[in-house]
C-alpha positions as CSV (number, residue, x, y, z in Angstrom):
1,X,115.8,85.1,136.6
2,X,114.1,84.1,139.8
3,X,111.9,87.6,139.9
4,X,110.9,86.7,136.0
5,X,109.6,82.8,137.1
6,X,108.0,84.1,139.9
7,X,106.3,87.4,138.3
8,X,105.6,84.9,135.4
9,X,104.4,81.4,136.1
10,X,105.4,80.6,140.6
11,X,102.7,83.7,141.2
12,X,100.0,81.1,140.1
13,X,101.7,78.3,141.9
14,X,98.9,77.3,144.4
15,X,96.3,77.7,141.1
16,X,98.8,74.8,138.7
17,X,97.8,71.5,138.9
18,X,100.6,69.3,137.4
19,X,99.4,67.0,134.9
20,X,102.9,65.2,133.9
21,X,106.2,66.5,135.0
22,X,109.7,64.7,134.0
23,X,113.2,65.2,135.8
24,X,116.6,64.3,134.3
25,X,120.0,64.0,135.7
26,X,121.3,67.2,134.1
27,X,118.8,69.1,136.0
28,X,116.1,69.7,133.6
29,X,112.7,69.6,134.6
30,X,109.4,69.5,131.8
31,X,106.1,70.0,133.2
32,X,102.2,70.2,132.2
33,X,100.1,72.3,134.1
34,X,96.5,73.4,134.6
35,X,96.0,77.2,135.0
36,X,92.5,77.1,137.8
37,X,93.3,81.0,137.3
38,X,92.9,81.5,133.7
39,X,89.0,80.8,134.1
40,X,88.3,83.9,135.7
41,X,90.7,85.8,133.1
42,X,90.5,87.1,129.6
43,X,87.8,85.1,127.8
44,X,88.9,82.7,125.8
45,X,93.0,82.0,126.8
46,X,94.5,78.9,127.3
47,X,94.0,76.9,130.2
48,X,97.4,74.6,129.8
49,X,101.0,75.9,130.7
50,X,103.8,74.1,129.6
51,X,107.3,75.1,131.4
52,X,110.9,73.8,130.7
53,X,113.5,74.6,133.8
54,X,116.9,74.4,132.9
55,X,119.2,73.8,136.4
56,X,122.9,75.1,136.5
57,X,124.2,73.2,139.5
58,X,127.3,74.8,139.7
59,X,126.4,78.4,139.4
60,X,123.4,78.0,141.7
61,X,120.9,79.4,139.0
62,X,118.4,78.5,136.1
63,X,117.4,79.6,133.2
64,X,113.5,78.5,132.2
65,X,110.7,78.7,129.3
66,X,107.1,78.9,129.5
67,X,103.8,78.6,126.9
68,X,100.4,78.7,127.2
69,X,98.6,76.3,125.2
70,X,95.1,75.5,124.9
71,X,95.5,71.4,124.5
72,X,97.2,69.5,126.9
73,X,98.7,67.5,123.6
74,X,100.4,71.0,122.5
75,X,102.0,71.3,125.6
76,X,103.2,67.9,125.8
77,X,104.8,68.4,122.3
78,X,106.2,71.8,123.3
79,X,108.5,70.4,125.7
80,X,109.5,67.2,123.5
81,X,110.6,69.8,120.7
82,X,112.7,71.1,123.8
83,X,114.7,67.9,125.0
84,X,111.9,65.9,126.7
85,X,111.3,62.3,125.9
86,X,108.4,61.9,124.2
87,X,107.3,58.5,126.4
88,X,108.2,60.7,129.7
89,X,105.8,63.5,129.7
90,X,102.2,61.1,129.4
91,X,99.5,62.5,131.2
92,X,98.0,61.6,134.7
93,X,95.3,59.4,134.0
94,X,93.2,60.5,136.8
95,X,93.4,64.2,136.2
96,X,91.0,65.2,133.7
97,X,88.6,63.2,131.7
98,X,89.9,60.9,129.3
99,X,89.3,60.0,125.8
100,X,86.4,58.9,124.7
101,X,86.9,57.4,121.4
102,X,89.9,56.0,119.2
103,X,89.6,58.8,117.0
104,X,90.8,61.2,120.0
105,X,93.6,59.4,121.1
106,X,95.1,59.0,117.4
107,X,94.4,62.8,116.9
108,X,96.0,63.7,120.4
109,X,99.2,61.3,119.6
110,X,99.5,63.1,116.8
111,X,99.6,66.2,117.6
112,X,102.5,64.9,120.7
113,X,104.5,63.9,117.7
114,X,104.0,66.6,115.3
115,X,103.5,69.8,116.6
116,X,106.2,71.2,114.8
117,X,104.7,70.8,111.6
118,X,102.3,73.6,112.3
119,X,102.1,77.4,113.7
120,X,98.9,78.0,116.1
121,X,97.4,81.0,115.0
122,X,94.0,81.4,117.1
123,X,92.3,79.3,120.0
124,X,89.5,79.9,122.3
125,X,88.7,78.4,125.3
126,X,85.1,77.9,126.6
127,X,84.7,76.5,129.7
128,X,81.0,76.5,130.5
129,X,79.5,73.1,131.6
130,X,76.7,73.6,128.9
131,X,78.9,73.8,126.3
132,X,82.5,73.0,127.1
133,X,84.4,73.4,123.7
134,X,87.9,74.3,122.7
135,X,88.9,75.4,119.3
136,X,92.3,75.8,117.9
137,X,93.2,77.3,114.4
138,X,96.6,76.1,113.0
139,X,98.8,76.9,110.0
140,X,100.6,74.1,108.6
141,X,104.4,74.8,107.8
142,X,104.4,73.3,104.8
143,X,103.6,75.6,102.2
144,X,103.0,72.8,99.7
145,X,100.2,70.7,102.0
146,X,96.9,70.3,100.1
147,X,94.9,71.6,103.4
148,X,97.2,74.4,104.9
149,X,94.6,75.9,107.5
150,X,93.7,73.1,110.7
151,X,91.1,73.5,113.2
152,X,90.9,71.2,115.6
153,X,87.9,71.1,118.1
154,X,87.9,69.7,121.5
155,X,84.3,69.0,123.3
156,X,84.4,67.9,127.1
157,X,80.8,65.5,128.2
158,X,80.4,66.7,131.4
159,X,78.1,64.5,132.1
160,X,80.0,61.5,130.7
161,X,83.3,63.1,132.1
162,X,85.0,62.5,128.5
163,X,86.5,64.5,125.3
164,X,86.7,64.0,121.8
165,X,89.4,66.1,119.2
166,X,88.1,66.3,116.1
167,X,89.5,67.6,113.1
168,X,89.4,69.6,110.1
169,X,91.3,71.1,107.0
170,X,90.2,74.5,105.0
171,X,91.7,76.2,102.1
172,X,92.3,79.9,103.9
173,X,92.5,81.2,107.0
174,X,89.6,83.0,106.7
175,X,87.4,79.8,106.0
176,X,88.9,78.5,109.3
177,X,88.8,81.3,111.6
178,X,85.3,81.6,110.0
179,X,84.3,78.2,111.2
180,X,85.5,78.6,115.0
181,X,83.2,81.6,115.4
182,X,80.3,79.6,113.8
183,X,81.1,76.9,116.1
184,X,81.2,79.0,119.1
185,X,77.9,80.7,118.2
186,X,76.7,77.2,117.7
187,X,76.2,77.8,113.9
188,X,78.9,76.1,112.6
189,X,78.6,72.9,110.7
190,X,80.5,69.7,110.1
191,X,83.9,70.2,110.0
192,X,85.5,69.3,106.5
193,X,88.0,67.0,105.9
194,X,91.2,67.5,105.8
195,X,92.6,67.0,102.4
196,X,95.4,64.2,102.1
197,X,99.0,65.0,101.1
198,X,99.3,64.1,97.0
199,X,102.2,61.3,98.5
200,X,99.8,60.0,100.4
201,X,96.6,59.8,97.9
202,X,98.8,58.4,95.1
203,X,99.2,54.7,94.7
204,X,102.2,53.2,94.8
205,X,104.3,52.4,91.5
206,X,105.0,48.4,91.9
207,X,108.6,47.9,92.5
208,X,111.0,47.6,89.3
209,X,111.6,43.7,88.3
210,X,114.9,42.5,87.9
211,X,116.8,42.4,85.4
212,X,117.1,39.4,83.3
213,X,120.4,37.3,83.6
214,X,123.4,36.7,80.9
215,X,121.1,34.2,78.2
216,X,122.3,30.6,78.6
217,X,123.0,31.1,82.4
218,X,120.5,29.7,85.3
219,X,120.9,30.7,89.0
């Protein structure tokens, strides 16, 4: 196991910058990390490792799981759907640039919580200062959502030192993977909405009155 976490994610250790990390009693450890290597790799991979360690104190051994991911948000809900708590794994502050709007941090908090809801099919990572963009294709796992195909976008101001997520909901998969390689051409353009859930865009019935008392009878 130790030859696997080296060959697999301690070979890059002096490249992974933790951006949150969480320790328990029981010897579990959740971290987010940075990947300085996977710039100079394959186009287009994730940049974001998310890793679980599992300690056995007794046999002297662990057992561990690893992702890449290409949001720091996926990673974060990665390890909460693996034991973390969800207020324990919030990112340094200081390490990357923030938020810039509301929007962003309601998407990002979002995507913490319910990352289980959905199956990332496609991202591509584009670090270039002129054009620093990150676009992730998602499949909901709810057969019966109105918009089944996500793409969320990610756009770092380098100049600013900010990001925004944005977001987006299309019919097929074609129609999204369509759109992320408009938007990394720089032909795409606005993202559509994402269709709302038919509980959600349905009023609500008012609640049932009371029924009347025995006749003759006050309270």
């Amino acid at each position: 196991m130790s030859l696997a976490f080296y060959r697999q994610v301690g070979v890059h250790e002096d490249m992974l910058v933790p951006l949150a990390e969480h320790h328990t009693a029981d010897g579990a450890s959740y971290y987010v990390l940075f990947d300085r290597t996977a710039t100079y790799g394959h186009p287009g991979i994730p940049q974001y490792v998310a890793v679980h360690l599992q300690r056995d104190r007794e046999k002297r051994s662990f057992d561990f799981g690893h992702s890449s991911l290409p949001l720091p948000a996926m990673a974060q809900s990665w390890l909460i759907q693996r034991g973390c708590p969800s207020d324990a794994i919030g990112l340094n502050p200081e390490l990357g640039p923030p938020p810039a709007d509301e929007t962003t941090r309601t998407l990002e908090q979002r995507l913490v919580g319910d990352g289980d809801h959905y199956a990332m099919g496609y991202s591509y990572t584009r670090d270039d200062p002129g054009d620093w963009v990150t676009v992730v294709a998602l499949r909901s796992l709810d057969e019966r959502a109105p918009s089944p195909y996500r793409v969320v976008v990610e756009e770092v101001d380098t100049d600013a030192w900010t990001h925004t997520l944005r977001e987006g909901g299309f019919g097929t998969v074609q129609e999204a993977l369509q759109w992320c390689t408009d938007r990394l051409s720089g032909t795409a353009g606005p993202l559509p909405p994402v269709r709302p859930s038919l509980s959600a865009a349905r009023p609500a019935l008012p609640s049932k009155a009371p029924a009347p008392g025995p006749p003759g009878r006050s309270r």
